[in-house]
C-alpha positions as CSV (number, residue, x, y, z in Angstrom):
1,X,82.0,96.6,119.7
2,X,80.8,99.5,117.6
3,X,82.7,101.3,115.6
4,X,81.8,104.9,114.3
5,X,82.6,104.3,111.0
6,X,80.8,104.2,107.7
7,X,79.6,100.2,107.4
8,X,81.5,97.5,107.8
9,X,83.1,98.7,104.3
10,X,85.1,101.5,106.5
11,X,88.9,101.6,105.3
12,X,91.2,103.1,106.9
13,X,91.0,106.9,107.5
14,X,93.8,108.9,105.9
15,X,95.7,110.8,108.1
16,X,95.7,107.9,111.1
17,X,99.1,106.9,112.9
18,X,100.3,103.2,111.7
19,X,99.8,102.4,115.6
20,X,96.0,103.8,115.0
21,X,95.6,101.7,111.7
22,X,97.1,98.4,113.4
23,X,95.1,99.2,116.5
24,X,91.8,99.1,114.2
25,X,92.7,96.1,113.1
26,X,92.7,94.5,116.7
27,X,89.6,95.1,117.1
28,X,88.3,93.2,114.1
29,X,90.5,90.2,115.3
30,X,89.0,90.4,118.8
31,X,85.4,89.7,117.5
32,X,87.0,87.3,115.5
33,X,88.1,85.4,118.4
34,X,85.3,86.3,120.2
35,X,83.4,83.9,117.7
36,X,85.6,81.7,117.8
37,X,85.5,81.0,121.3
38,X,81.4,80.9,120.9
39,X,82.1,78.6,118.4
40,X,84.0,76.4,120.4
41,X,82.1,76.6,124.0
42,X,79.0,75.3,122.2
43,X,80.3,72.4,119.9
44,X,80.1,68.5,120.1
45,X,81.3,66.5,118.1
46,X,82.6,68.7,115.3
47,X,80.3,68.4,111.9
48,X,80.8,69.1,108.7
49,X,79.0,72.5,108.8
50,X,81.5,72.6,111.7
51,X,84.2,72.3,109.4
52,X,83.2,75.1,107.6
53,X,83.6,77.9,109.4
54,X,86.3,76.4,110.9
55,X,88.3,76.4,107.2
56,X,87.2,80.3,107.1
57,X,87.7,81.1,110.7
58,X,91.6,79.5,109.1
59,X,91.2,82.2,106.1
60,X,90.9,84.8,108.6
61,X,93.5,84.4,110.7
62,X,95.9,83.6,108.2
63,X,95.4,86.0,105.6
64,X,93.8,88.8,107.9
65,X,95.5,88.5,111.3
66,X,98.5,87.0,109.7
67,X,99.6,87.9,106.5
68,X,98.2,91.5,106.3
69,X,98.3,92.5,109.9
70,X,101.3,90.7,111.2
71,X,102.8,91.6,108.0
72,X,102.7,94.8,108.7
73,X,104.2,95.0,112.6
74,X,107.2,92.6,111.3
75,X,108.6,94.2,108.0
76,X,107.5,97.9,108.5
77,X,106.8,98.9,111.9
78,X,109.3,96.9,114.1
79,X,112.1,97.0,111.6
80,X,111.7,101.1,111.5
81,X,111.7,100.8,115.5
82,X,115.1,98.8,115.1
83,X,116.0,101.9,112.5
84,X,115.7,104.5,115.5
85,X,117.4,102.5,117.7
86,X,114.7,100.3,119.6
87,X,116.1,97.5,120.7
88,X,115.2,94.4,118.0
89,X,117.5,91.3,119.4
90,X,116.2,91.7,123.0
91,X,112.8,92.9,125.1
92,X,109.4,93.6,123.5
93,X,109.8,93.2,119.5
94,X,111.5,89.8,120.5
95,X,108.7,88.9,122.3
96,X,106.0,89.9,120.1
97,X,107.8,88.3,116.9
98,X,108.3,84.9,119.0
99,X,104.6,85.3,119.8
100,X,103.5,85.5,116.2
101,X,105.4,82.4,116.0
102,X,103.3,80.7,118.4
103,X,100.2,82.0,117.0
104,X,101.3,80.5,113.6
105,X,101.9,76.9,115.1
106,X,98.0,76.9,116.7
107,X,96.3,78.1,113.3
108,X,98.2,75.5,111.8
109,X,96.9,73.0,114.1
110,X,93.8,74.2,113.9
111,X,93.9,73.7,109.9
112,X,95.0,70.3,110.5
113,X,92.1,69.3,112.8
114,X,89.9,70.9,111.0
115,X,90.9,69.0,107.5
116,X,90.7,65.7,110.0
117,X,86.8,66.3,110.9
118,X,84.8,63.2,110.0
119,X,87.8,60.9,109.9
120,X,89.8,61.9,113.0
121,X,87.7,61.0,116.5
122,X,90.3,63.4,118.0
123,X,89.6,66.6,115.6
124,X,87.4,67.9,117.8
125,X,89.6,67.7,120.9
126,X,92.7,69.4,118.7
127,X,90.2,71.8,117.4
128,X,89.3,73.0,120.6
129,X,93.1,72.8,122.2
130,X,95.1,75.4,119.4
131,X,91.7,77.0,119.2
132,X,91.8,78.3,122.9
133,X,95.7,78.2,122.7
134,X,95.5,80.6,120.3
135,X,92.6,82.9,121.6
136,X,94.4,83.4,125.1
137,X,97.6,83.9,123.1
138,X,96.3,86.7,120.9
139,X,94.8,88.1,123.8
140,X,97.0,88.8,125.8
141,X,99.6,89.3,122.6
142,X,97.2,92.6,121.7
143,X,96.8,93.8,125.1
144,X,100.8,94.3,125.1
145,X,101.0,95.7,121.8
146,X,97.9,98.1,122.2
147,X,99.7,98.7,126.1
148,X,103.1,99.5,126.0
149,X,104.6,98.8,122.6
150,X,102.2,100.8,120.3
151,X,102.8,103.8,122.9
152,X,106.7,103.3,122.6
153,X,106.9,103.3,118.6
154,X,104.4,106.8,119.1
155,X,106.9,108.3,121.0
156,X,109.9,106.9,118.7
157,X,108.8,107.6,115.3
158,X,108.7,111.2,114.2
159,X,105.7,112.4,112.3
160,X,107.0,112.2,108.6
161,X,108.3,108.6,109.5
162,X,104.9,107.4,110.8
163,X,103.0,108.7,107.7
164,X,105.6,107.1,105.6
165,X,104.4,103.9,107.4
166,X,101.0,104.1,107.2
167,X,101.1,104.5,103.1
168,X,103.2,101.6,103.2
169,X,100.7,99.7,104.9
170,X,98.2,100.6,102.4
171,X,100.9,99.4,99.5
172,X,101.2,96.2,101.0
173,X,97.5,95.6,101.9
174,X,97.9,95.3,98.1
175,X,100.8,93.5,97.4
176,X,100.0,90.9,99.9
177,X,96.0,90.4,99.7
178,X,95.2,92.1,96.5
179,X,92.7,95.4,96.0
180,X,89.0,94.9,98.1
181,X,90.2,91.9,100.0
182,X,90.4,93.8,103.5
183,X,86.5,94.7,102.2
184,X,86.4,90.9,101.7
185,X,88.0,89.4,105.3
186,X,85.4,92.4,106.9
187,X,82.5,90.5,105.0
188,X,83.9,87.3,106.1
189,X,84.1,88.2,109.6
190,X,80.7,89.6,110.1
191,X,79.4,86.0,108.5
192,X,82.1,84.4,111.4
193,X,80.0,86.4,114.1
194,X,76.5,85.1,113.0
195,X,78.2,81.8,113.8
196,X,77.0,81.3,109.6
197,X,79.2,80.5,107.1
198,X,77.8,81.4,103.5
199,X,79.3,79.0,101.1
């Protein structure tokens, strides 16, 4: 997937929707899935270089996808949805929030296999179960958002509200994963896609 912008050390460009800026950031966790799922259609018996990436394919996802992305859909851009009176106990938001759920309960047992390799004869198995789980989840998860809720919050959220959001994405990029991290998770990412995992 190329992108057009400067490096891999792009940040967001100033001046993008919050929908454009989350919709970025899909992209980046689609190759990261994408390696993932290289990762797991050509692996034994899991090994400890296995383990590995693995533990950072888990930093990714967590702090990345996670923390800082998911972050941002469920305390900034669904609650200001709920503000203009998108529905927030019902349809979509529900749907996506209980999703992130789900995704959270793979990556977790992904950690937990992954911590198991070497001692577990059933890591690899686990490993490969929430590993897929989670890539057909997230999937399909982003193809709704980028689909038919990204479009809806466009149409719902005026233009001073939507550039509110987006510096308030920046602020909590911050708060949440500290100053040159999103530089770090790209870094990270490009080592996940040459299926090499620098220690």
């Amino acid at each position: 997937m190329s992108h057009n912008h400067e490096g891999p050390h792009h940040h967001h460009g100033h001046g993008d929707t919050p929908t454009q800026v989350l919709m970025e950031e899909h992209e980046l966790i689609l190759q990261a899935l994408e390696a993932l799922e290289k990762k797991l259609n050509g692996m034994g018996e899991p090994t400890a270089a296995d383990r590995l990436y693995f533990e950072k394919t888990v930093e990714f996802l967590r702090g990345f996808a996670d923390k800082c992305h998911h972050g941002k859909e469920e305390d900034l851009l669904f609650k200001r949805m709920g503000e203009r009176g998108f529905p927030t106990q019902g349809g979509p938001i529900v749907v996506m929030l209980s999703e992130h759920e789900s995704g959270r309960a793979f990556i977790r047992g992904m950690a937990e296999a992954t911590a198991k390799i070497g001692t577990d004869p059933k890591a690899g198995e686990e490993i490969r179960n929430n590993g897929y789980g989670y890539i057909e989840l997230l999937r399909n998860h982003i193809a709704k958002e980028n689909n038919v809720l990204f479009p809806m919050a466009d149409r719902l959220l005026p233009a001073d509200v939507a550039a509110q959001l987006a510096e308030r994405f920046e602020a909590i990029e911050r708060e949440r994963i500290g100053v040159g991290k999103h530089e770090a998770y790209h870094d990270l990412l490009h080592r996940l896609n040459q299926r090499y995992v620098a220690p």
